[in-house]
N, C-alpha and C positions, 0 to 999 in steps of 0.2 A: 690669404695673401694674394694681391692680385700680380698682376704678370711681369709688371714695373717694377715691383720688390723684387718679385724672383729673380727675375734679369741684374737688380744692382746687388740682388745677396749672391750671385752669380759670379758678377765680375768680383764682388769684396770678397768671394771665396780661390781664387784664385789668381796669381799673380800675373799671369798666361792664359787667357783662355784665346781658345778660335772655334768660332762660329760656323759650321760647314756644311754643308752636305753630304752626308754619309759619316763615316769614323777615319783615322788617320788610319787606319790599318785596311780600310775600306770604302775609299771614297768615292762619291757619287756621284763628282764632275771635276771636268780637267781641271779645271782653275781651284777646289778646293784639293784636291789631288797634286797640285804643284808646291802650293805653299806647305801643306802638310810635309811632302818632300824637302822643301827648304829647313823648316821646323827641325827635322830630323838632321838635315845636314850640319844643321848650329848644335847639333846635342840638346833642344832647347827640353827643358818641363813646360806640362805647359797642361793644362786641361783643353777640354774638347765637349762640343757639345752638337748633337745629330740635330738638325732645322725642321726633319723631316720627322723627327719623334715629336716635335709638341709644334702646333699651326699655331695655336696663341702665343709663343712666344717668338716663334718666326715671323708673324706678322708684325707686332710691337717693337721687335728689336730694330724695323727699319725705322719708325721713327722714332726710338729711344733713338737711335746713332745718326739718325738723318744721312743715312747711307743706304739706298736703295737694292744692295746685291749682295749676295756671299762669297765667297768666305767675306768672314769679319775681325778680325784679329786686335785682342786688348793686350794693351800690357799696364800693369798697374790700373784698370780701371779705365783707360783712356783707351782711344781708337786708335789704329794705327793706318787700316786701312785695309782693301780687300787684297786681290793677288797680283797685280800689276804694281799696288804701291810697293807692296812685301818686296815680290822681285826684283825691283829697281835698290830697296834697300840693303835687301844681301848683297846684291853685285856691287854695292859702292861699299860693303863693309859696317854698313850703320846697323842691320838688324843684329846682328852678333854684339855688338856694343850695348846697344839698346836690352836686349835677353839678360848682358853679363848684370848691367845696371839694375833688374830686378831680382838679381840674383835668383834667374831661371835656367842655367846650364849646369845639367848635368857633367862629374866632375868624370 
């Protein structure tokens, strides 16, 4: 399987995923460090996947997503965006909406 499938049996494996540096319990820079935080704050489910365990998929996933930086944050398959977008979105109230809509919070 090359690294293209992995990456889209990836996102179709999960409703939630984010793309980071390090783990949500362990993160390996402020900005994946923040949203992780945000994550948590929503209740959200959500997979997680370390950049720094596999280089082929770290390097692919920038131009699978045409988004040059991490974190990476999908919902349903789609980008949403790195930690500046997240942040702007909790604070307006839309990523909690967006999470309940894929029926990713935890009850």
């Amino acid at each position: 399987m090359d690294v293209i499938d992995r990456i889209k049996e990836q996102l179709a494996s999960n409703d939630v995923i984010l793309y980071m540096k390090g783990t949500p319990d362990f993160p390996q820079c402020g900005f994946s460090g923040q949203v992780a935080q945000i994550m948590q704050a929503c209740n959200a489910k959500y997979g997680s996947f370390n950049i720094f365990e596999d280089q082929e998929v770290r390097e692919a996933l920038k131009e699978y997503s045409q988004w040059p930086t991490y974190p990476q944050l999908y919902i349903k398959g789609e980008l949403v965006g790195g930690c500046d977008i997240i942040m702007d979105l909790y604070n307006k109230g839309e990523l909690q909406k967006m999470l309940a809509a894929a029926d990713s919070v935890a009850e």
